[in-house]
N, C-alpha and C positions, 0 to 999 in steps of 0.2 A: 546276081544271085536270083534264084528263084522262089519266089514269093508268093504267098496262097493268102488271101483276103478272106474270111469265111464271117465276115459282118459288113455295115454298115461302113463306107469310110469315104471323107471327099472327095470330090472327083479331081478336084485341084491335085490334091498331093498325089492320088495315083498316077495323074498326069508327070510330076515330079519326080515320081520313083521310075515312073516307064524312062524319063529324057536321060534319068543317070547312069541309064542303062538295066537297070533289072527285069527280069523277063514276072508278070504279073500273070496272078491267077485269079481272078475275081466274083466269087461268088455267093452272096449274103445269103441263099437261102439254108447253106450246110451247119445242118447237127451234129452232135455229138454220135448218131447214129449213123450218120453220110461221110461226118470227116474221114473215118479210117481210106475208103477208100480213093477221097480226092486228094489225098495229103501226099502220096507218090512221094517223089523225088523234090518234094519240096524242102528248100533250107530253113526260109524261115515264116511262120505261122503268124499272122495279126487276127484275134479275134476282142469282143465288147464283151457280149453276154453267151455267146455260145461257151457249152462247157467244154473242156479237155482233159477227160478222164485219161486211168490209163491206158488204155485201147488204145485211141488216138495217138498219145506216146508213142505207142511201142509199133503204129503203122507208120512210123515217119522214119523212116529207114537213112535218111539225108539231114533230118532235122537235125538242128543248133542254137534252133533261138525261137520263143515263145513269147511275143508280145500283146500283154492284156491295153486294149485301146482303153484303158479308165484306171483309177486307180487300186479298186477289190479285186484279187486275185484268189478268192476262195472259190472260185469256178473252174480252177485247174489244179490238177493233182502236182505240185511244186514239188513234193518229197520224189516221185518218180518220176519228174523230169533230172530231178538233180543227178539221180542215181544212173541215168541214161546217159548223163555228160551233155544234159539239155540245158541252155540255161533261160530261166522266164523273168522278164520285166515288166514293169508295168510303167505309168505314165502319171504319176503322183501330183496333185497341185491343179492338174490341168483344169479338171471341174468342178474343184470348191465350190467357186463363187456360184454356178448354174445350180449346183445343191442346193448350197443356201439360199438360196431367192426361194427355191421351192419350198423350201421349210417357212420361210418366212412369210410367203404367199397363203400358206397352209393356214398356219398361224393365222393370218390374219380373218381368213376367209371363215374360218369355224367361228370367231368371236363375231364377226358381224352376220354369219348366215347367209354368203353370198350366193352360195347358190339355191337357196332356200329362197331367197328373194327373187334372182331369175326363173326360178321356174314358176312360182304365182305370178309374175309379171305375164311371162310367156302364155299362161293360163287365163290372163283376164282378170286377176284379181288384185287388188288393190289392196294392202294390209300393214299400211303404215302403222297401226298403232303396235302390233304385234313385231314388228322389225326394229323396231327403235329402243329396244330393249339388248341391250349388249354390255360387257362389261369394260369392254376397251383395256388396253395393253399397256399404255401409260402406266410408269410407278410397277407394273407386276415385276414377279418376280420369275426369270426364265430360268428352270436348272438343263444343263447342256450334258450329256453325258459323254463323252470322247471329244478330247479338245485338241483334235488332230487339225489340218488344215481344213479342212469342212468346218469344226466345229467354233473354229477361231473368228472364221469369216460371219458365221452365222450371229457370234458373240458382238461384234462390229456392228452388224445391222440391228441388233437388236439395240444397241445401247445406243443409238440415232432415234431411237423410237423410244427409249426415256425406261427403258426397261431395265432392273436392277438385277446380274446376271451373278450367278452362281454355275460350279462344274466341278465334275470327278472327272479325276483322270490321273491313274497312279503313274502313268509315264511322264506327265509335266512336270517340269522343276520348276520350286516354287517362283522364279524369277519370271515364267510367264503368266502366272495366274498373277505377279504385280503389274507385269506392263501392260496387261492389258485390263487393269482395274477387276478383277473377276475373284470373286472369292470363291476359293476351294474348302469341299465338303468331302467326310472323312469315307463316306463311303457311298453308295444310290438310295438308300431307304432313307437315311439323314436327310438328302438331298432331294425325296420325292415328299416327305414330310412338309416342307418349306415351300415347296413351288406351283406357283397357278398354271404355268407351261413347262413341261419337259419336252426339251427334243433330244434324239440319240443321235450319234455319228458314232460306233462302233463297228470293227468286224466281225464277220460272223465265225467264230474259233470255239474249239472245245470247251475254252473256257467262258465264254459266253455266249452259246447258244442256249436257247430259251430262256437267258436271263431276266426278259421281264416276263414275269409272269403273277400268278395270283397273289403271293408274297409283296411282290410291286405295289402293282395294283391295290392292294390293301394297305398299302402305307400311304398311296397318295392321296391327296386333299380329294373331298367330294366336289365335283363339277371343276374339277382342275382338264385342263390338254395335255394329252397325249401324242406327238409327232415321232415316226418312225422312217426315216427316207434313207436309211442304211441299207440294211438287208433282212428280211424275211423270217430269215431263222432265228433272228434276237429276238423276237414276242412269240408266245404262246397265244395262239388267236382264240380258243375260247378261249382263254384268262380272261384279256382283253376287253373279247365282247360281253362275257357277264360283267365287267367292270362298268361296260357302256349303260346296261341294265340297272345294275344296282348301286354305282357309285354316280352315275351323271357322270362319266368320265366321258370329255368330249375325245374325240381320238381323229387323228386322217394318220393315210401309210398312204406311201407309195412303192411295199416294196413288202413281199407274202410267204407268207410261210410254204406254201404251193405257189406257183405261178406256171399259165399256160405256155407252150412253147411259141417260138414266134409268127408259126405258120397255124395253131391253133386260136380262135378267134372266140369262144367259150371260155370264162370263170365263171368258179364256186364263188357266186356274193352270199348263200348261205347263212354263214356265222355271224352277217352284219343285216340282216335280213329285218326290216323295220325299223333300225337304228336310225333314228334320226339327228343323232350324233355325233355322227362316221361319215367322215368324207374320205374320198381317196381316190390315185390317180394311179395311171397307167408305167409304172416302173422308168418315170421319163426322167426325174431327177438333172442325170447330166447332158440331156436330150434340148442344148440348146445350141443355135450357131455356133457362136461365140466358144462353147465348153467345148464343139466336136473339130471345131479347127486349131484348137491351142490341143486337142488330144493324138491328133492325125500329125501333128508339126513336130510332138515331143517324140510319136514314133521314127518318122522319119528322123529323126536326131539320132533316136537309139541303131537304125540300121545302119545309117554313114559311119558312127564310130566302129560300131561293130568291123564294116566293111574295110574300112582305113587303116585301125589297130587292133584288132579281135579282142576288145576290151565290150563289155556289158554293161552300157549303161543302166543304174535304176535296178539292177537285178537282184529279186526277193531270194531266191533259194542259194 
């Protein structure tokens, strides 16, 4: 089969897909503006973060299969792939865990100020007494907002670190909010009332984009955290940063309401602009070994089945 790579992907597995015989196209640097014309006679498409509007779709004149390397596929138009007789999968589970560590790194780093502390170190300055002021995480109380596979793992780690967790999430039945000891709250405002740390693990859909927003933010605790390492369009970024203003809301993202392409090297830090509050990272979340070869492995899965049985692994539409 003829296959077009337009991200990131190991070199191992490509090596894998080349030995089974598929004729490979490999080129990370292609946009959503470049794919139409590299997608030719390609059958089947694997991209991460590049988008696939419907342009893309409807350049793919061979296409039959759309595979998102992570688990968010709101960066592909699903509904007219369907309509095309495309079918798109994704690769669910694969990067939990790299998620949560980032959240959980996040977490830790805004309460102790770590990088606030590297950089007067790196500076020369020495300022123990002002560092040693933290409230520490022990006993807090962390509300989780989507208790999807990201959000389960995160729930894990935290309650290793003695943190008493809390979570919405209308899709759980109550039988996992018991095995995993987590008590559920009836809705987010309830649940931002009660907690020292929120993190999210939602998608980003009609029905919740820009769901945190001022309304949020005004329910939750002053000098409480904010952790967003979903997607971009769940906050509203002024809300946010006058939250950071006015409420001490400590906040990190890894993930923007805008974000630059990946050949653009410029962000708008703007809206966090003297925030001493606000940490955040480079949209890396599943951006580890470990997450991008358990995510290269679940594709190749989906293409053998495909190949073997014309059956769709994983597939959302």
């Amino acid at each position: 089969m003829k296959i077009l790579i337009a991200d990131k992907f190991p070199a191992h597995w490509k090596e894998v897909l080349a030995q089974q015989g598929h004729q490979l196209t490999d080129n990370p640097a292609l946009d959503e503006n470049s794919l139409p014309a590299a997608i030719a006679n390609n059958e089947i498409l694997i991209v991460r973060s590049t988008k696939v509007p419907a342009p893309v779709i409807d350049a793919g004149k061979n296409l039959k299969l759309i595979i998102r390397a992570g688990a968010g596929y709101d960066t592909i138009d699903t509904a007219h792939a369907a309509q095309k007789g495309i079918a798109v999968c994704n690769c669910p589970g694969t990067n939990s865990i790299a998620v949560a560590e980032l959240a959980m790194g996040l977490m830790l780093a805004l309460d102790r100020r770590i990088y606030h502390n590297t950089r007067d170190l790196r500076a020369g300055v020495w300022n123990k007494s002002e560092y040693s002021k933290a409230k520490g995480i022990f006993g807090r109380t962390l509300g989780i907002i989507g208790l999807g596979n990201i959000g389960k793992e995160v729930a894990k780690r935290a309650q290793a670190f003695g943190m008493k967790v809390v979570a919405y999430d209308p899709y759980d039945k109550p039988e996992i909010f018991t095995q995993l000891h987590i008590t559920p709250e009836p809705d987010i405002y309830t649940l931002a009332g009660l907690c020292d740390v929120i993190t999210v693990h939602l998608p980003d859909t009609p029905q919740t984009h820009g769901l945190f927003n001022k309304k949020f933010f005004d329910t939750m605790k002053d000098g409480a955290t904010f952790i967003n390492t979903a997607r971009g369009g769940l906050v509203v970024t002024k809300d946010l940063a006058e939250a950071i203003k006015t409420k001490n809301i400590r906040a990190a993202l890894d993930v923007y309401e805008t974000e630059p392409k990946a050949s653009d090297k410029a962000f708008d830090y703007s809206p966090f602009e003297g925030a001493e509050n606000f940490y955040g990272t480079h949209h890396i979340g599943a951006s580890t070994d470990q997450a991008q070869d358990a995510v290269a492995q679940r594709a190749v899965e989906i293409i053998n089945e495909y190949a073997a049985s014309g059956k769709f692994l994983f597939r959302v539409n």
